[in-house]
PyMOL Python script that loads the backbone (N, CA, C, O; Angstrom):
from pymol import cmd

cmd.read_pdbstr("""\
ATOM      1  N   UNK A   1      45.797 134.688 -22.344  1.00  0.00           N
ATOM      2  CA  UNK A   1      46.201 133.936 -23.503  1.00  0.00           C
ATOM      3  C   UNK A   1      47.593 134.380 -23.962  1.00  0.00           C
ATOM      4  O   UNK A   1      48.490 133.603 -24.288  1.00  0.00           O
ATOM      5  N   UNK A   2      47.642 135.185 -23.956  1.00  0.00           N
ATOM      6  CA  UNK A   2      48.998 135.807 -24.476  1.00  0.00           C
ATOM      7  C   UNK A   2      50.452 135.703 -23.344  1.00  0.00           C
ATOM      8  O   UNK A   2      51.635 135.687 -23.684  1.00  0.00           O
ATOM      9  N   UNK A   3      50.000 135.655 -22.223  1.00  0.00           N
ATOM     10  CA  UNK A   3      51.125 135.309 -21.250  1.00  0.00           C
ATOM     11  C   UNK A   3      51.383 133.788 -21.303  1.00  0.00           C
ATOM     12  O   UNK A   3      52.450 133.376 -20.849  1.00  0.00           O
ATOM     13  N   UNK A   4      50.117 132.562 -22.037  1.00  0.00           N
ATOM     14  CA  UNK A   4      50.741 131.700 -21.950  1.00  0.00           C
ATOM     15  C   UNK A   4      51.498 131.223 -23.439  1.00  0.00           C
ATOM     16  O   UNK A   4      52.391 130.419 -23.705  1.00  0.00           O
ATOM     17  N   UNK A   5      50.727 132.074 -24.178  1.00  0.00           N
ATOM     18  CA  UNK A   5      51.794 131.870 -25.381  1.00  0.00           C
ATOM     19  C   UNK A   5      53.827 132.764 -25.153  1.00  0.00           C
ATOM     20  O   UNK A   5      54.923 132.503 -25.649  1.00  0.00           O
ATOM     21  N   UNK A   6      53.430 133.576 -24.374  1.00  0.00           N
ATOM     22  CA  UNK A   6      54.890 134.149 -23.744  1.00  0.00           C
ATOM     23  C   UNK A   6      55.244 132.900 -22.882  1.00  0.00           C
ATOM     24  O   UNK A   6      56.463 132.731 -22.836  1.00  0.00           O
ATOM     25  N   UNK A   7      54.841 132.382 -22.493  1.00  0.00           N
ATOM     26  CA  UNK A   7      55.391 131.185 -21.652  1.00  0.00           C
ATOM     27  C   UNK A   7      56.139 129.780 -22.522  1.00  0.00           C
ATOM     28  O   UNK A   7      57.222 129.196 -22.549  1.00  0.00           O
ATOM     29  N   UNK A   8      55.049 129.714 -23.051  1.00  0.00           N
ATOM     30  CA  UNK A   8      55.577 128.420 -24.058  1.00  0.00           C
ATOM     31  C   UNK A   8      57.047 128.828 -24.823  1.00  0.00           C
ATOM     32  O   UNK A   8      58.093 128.178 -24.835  1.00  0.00           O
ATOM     33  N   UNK A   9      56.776 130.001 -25.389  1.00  0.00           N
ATOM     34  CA  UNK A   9      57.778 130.213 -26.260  1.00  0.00           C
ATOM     35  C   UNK A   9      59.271 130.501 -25.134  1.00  0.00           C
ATOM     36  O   UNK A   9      60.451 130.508 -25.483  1.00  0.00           O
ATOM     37  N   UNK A  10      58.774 130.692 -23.905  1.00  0.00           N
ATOM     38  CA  UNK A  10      60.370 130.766 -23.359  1.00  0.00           C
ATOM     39  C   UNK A  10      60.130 129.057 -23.098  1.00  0.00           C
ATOM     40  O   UNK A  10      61.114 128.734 -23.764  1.00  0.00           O
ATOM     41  N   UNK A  11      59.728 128.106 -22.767  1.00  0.00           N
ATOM     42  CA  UNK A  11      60.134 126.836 -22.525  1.00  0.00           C
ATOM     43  C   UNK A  11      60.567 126.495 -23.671  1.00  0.00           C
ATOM     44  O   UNK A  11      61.421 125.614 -23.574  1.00  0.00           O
ATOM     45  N   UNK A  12      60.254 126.945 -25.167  1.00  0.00           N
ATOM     46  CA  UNK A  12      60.846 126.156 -26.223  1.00  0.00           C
ATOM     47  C   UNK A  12      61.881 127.263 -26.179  1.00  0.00           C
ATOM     48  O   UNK A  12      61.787 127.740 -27.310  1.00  0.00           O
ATOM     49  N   UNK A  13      62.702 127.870 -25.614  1.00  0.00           N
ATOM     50  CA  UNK A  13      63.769 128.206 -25.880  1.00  0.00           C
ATOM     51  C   UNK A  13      65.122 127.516 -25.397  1.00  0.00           C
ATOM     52  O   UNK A  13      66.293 127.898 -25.401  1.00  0.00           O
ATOM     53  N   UNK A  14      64.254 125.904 -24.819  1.00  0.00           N
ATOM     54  CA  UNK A  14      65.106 125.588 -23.515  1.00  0.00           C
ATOM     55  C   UNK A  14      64.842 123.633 -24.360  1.00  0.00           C
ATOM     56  O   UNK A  14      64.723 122.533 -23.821  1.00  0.00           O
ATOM     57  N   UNK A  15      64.856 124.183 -26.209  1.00  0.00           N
ATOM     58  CA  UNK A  15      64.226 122.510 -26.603  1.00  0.00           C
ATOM     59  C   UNK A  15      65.869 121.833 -26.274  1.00  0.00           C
ATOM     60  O   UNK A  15      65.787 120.688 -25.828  1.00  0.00           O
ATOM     61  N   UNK A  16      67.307 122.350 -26.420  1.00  0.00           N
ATOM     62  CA  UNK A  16      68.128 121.790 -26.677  1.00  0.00           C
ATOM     63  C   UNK A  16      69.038 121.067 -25.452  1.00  0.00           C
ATOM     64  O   UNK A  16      70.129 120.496 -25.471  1.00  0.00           O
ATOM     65  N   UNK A  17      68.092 121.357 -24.399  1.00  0.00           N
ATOM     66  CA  UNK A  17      68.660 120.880 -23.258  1.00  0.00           C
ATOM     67  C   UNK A  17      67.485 120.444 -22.316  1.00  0.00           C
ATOM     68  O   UNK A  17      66.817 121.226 -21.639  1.00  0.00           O
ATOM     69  N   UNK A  18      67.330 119.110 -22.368  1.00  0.00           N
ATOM     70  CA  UNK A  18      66.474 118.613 -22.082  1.00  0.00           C
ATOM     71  C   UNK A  18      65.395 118.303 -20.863  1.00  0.00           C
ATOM     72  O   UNK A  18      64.192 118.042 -20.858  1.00  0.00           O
ATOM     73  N   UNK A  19      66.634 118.493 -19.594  1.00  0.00           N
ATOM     74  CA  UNK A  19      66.644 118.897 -17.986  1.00  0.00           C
ATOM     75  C   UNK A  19      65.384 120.013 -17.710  1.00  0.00           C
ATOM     76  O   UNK A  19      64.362 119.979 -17.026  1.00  0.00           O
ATOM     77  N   UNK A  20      66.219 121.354 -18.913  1.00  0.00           N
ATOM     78  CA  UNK A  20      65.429 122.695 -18.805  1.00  0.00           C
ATOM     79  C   UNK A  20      64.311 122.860 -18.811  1.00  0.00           C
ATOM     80  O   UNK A  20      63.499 123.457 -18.104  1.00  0.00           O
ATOM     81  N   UNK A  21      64.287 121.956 -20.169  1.00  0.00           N
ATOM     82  CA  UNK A  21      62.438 122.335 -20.894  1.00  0.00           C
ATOM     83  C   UNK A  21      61.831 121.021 -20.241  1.00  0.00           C
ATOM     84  O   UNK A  21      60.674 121.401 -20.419  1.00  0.00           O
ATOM     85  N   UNK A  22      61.650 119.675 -19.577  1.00  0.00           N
ATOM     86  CA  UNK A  22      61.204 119.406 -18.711  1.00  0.00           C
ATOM     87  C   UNK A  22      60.523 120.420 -17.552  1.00  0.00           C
ATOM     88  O   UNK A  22      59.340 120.701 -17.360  1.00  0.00           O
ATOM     89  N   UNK A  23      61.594 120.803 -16.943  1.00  0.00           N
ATOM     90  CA  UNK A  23      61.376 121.722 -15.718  1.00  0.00           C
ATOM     91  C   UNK A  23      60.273 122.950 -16.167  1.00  0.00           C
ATOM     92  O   UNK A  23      59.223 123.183 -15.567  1.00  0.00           O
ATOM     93  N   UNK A  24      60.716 123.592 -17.232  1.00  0.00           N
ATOM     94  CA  UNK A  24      59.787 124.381 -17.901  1.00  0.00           C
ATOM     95  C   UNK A  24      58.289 123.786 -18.415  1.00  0.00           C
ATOM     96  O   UNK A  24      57.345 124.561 -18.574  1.00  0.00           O
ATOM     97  N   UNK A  25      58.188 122.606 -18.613  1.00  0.00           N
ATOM     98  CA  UNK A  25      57.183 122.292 -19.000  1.00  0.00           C
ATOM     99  C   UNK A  25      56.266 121.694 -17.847  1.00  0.00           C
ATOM    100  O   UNK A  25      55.106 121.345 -18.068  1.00  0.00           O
ATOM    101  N   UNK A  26      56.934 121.593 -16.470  1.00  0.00           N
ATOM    102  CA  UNK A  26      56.213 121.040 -15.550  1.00  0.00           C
ATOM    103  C   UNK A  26      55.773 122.013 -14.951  1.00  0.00           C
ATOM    104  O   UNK A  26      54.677 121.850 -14.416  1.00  0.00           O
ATOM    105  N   UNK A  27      56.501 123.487 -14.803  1.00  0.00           N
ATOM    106  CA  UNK A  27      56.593 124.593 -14.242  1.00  0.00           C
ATOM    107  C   UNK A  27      54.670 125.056 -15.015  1.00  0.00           C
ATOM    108  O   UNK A  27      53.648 125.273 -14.364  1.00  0.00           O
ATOM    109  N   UNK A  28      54.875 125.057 -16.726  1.00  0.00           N
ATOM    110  CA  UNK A  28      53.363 125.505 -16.973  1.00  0.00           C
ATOM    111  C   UNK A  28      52.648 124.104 -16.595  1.00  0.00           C
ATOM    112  O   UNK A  28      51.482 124.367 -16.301  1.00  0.00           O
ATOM    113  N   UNK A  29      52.837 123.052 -16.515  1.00  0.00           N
ATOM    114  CA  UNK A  29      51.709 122.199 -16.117  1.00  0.00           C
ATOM    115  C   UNK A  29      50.802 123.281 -14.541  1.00  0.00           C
ATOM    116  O   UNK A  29      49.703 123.799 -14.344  1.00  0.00           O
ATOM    117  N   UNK A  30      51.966 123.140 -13.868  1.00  0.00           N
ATOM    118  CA  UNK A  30      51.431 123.246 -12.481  1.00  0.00           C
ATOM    119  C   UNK A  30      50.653 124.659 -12.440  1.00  0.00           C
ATOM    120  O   UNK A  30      49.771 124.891 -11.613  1.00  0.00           O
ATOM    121  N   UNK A  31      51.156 125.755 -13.610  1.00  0.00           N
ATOM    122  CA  UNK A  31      50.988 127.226 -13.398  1.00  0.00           C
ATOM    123  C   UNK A  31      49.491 127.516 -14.141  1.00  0.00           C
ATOM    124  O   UNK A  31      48.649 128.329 -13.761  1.00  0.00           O
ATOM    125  N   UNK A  32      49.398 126.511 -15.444  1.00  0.00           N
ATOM    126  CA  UNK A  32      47.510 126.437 -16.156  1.00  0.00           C
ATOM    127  C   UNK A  32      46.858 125.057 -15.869  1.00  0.00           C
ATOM    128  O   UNK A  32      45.668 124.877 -15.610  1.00  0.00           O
ATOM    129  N   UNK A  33      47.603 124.329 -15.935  1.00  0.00           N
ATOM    130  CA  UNK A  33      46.815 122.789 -15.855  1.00  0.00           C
ATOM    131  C   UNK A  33      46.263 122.905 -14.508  1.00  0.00           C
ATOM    132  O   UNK A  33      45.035 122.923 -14.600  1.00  0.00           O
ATOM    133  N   UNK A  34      46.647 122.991 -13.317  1.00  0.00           N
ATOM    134  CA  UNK A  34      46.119 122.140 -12.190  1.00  0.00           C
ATOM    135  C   UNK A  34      45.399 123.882 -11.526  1.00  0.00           C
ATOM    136  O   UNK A  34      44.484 123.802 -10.706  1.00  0.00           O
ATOM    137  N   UNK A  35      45.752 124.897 -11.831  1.00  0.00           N
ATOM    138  CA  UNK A  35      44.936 125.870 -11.666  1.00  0.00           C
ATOM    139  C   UNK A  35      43.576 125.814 -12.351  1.00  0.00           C
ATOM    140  O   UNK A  35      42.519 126.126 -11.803  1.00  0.00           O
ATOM    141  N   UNK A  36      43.759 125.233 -14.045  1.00  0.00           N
ATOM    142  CA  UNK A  36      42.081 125.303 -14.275  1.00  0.00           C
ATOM    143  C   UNK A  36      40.799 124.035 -13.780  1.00  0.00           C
ATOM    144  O   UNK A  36      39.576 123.976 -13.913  1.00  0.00           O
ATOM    145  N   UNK A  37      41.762 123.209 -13.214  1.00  0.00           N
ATOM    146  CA  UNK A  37      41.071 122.022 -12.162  1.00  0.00           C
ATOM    147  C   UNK A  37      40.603 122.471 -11.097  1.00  0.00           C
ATOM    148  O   UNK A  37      39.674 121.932 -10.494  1.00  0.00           O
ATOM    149  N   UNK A  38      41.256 123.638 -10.689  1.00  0.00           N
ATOM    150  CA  UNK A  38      40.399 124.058  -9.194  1.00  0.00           C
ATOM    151  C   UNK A  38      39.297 125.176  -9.859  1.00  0.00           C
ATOM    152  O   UNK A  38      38.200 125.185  -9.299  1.00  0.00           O
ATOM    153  N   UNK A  39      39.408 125.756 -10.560  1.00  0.00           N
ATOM    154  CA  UNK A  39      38.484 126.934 -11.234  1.00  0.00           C
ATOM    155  C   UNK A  39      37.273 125.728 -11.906  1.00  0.00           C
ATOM    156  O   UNK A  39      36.212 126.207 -12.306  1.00  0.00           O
ATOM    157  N   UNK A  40      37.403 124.744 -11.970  1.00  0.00           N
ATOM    158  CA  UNK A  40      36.913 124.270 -13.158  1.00  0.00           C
ATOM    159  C   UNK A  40      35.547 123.145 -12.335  1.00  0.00           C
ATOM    160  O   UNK A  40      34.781 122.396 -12.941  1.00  0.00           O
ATOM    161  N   UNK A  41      35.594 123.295 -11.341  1.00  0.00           N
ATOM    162  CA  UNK A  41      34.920 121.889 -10.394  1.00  0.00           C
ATOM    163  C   UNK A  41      33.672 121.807 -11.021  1.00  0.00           C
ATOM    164  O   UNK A  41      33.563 120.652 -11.434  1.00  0.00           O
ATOM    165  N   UNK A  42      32.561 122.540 -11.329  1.00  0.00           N
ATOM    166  CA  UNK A  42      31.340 122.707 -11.997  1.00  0.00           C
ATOM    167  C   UNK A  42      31.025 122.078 -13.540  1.00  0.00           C
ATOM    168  O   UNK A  42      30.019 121.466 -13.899  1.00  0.00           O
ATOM    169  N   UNK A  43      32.047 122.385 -14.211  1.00  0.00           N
ATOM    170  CA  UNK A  43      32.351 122.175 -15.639  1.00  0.00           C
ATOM    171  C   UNK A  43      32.871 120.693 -15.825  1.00  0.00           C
ATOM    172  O   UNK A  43      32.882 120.065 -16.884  1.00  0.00           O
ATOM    173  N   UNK A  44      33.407 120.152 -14.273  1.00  0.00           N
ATOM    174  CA  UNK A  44      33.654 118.895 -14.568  1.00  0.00           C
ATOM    175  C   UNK A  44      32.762 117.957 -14.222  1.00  0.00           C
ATOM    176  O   UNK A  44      32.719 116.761 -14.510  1.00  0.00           O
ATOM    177  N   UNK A  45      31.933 118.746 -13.459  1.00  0.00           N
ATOM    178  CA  UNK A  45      30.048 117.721 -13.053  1.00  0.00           C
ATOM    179  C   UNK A  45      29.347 117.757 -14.627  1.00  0.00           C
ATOM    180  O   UNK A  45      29.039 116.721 -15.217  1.00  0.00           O
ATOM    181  N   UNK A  46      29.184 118.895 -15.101  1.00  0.00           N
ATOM    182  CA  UNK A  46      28.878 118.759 -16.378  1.00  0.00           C
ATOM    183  C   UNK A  46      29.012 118.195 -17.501  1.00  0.00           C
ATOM    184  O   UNK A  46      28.249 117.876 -18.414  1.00  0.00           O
ATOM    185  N   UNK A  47      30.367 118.102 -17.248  1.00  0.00           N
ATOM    186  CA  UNK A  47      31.221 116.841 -18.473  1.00  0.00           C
ATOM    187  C   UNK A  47      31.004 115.642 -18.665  1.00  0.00           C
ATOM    188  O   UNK A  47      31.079 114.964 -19.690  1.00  0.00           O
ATOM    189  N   UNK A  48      30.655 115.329 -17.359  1.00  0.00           N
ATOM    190  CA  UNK A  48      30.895 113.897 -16.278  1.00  0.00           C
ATOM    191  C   UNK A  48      29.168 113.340 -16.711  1.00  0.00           C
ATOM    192  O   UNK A  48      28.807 112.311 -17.282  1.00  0.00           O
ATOM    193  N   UNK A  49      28.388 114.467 -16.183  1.00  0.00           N
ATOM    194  CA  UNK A  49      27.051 114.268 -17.061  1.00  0.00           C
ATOM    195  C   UNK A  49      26.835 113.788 -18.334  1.00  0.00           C
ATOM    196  O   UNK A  49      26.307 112.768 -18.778  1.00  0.00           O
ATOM    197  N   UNK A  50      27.287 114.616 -18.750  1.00  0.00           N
ATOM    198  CA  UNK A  50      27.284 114.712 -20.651  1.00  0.00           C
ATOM    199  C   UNK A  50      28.155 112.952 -21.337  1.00  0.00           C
ATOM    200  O   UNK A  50      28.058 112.306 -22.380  1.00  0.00           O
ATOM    201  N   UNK A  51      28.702 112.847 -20.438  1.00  0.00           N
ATOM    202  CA  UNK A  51      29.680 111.471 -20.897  1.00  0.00           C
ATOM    203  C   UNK A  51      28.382 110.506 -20.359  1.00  0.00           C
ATOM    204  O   UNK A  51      27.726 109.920 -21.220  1.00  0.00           O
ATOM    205  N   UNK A  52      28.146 110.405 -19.421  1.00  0.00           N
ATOM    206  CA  UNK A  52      27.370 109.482 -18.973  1.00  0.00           C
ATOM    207  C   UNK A  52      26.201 109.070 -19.767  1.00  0.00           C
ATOM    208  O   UNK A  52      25.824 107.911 -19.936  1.00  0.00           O
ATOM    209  N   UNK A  53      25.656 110.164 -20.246  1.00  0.00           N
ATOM    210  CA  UNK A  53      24.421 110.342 -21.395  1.00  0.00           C
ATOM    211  C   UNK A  53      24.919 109.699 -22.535  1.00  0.00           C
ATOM    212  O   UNK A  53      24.208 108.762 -22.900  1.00  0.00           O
ATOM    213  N   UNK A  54      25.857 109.895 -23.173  1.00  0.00           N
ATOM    214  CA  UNK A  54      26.410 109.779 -24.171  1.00  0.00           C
ATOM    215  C   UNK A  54      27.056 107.867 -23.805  1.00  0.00           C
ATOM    216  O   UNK A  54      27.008 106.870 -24.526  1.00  0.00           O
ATOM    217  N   UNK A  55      27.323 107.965 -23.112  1.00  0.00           N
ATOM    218  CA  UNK A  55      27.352 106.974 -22.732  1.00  0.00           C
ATOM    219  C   UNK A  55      26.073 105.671 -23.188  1.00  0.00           C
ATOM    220  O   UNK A  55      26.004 104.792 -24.047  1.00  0.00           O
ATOM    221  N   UNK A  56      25.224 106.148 -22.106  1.00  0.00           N
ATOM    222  CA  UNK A  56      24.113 105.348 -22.130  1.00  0.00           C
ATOM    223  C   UNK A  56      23.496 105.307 -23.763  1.00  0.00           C
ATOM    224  O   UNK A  56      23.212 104.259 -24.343  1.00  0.00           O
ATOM    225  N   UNK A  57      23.371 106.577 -24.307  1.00  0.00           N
ATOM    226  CA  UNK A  57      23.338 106.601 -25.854  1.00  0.00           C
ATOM    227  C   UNK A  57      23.572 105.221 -27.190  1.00  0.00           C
ATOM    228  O   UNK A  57      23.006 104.557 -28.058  1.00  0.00           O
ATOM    229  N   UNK A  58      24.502 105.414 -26.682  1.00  0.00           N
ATOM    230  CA  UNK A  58      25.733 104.302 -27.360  1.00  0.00           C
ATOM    231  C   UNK A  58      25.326 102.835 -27.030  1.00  0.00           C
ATOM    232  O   UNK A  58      25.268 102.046 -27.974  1.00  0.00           O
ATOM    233  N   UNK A  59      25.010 102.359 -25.647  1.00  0.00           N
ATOM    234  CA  UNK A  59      24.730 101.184 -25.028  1.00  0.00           C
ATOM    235  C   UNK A  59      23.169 101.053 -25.787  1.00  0.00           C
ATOM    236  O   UNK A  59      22.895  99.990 -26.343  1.00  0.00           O
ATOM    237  N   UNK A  60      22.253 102.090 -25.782  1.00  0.00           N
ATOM    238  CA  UNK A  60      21.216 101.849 -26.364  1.00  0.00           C
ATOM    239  C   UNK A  60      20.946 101.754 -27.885  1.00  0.00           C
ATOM    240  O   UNK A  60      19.798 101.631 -28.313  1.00  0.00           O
ATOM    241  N   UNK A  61      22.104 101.819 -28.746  1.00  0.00           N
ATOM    242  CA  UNK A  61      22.484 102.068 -30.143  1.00  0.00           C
ATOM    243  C   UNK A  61      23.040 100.409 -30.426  1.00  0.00           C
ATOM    244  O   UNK A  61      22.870  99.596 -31.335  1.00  0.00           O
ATOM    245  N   UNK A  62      23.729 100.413 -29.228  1.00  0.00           N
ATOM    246  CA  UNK A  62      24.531  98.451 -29.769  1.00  0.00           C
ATOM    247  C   UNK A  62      23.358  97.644 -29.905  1.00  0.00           C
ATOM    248  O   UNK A  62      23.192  96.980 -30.928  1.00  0.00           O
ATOM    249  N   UNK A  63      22.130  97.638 -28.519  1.00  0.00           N
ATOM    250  CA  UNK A  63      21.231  96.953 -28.324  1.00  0.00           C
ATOM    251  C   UNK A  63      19.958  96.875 -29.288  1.00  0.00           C
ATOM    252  O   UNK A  63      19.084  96.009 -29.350  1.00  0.00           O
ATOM    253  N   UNK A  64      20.121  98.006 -29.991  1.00  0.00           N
ATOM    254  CA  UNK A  64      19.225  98.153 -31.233  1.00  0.00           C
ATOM    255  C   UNK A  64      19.756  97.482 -32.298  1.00  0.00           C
ATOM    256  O   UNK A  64      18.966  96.645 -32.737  1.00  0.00           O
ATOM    257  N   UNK A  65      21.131  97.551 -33.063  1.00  0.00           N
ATOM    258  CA  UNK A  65      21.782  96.881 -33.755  1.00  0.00           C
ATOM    259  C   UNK A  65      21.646  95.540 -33.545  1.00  0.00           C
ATOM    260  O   UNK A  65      21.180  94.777 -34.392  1.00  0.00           O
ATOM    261  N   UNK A  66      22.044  95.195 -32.413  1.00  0.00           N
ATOM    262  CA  UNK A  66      21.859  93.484 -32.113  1.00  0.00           C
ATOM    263  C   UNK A  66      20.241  93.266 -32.783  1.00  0.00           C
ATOM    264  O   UNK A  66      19.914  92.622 -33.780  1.00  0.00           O
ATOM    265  N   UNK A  67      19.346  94.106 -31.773  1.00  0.00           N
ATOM    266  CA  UNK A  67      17.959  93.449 -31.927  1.00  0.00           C
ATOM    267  C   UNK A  67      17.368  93.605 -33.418  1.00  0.00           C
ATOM    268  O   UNK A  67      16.460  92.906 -33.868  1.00  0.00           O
ATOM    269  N   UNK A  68      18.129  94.785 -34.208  1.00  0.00           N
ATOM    270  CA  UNK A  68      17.540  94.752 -35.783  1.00  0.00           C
ATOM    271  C   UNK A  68      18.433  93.371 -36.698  1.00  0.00           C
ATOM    272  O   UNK A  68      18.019  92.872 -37.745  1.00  0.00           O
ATOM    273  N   UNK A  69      19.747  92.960 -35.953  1.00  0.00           N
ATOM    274  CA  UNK A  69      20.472  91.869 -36.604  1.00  0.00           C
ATOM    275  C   UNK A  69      19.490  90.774 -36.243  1.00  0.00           C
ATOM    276  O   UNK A  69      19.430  90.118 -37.283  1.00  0.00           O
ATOM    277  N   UNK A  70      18.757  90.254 -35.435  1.00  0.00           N
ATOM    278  CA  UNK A  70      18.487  89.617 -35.021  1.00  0.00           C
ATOM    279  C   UNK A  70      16.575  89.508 -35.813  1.00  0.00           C
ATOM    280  O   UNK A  70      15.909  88.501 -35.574  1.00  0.00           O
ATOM    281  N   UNK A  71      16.288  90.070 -36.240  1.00  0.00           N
ATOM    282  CA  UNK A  71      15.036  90.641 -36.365  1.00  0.00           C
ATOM    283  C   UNK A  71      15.527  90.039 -38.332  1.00  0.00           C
ATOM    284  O   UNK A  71      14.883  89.104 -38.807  1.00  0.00           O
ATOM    285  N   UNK A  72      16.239  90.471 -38.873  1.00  0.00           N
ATOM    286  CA  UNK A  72      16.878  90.214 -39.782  1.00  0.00           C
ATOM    287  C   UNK A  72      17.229  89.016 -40.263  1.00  0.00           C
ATOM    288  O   UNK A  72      17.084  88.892 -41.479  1.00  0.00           O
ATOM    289  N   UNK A  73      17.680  88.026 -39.630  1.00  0.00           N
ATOM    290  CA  UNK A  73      18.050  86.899 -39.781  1.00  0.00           C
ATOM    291  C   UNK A  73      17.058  85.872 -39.606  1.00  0.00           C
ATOM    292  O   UNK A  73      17.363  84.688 -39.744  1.00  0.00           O
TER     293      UNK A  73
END
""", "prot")
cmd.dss("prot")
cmd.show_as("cartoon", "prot")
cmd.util.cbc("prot")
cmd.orient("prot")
């Protein structure tokens, strides 16, 4: 945590030239972002789960609404 807050703060040392802090900011994309995608493969079956549920949730929440509008009228 602390090396990437040392990180950030040297890319914002680079806000006034715009080339720099690009480069700097693609530099941490590639150095935490796409490293915690390969660490992360498990956590993203899980997610992927959890959305899907949540998902279906929701679809079964509209269909109740309809059928109590309907029940209603």
């Amino acid at each position: 945590m602390k090396q990437f807050k040392e990180d950030c703060f040297e890319a914002m040392q680079h806000i006034p030239n715009y080339k720099k802090l690009k480069k700097k900011v693609v530099e941490l994309y590639k150095k935490y972002v796409l490293q915690e995608k390969i660490y992360d493969k498990e956590g993203k079956r899980d997610k992927s789960q959890k959305r899907q549920y949540l998902e279906s949730m929701v679809q079964y929440g509209r269909a109740q609404v309809t059928t109590n509008q309907d029940e209603h009228k």
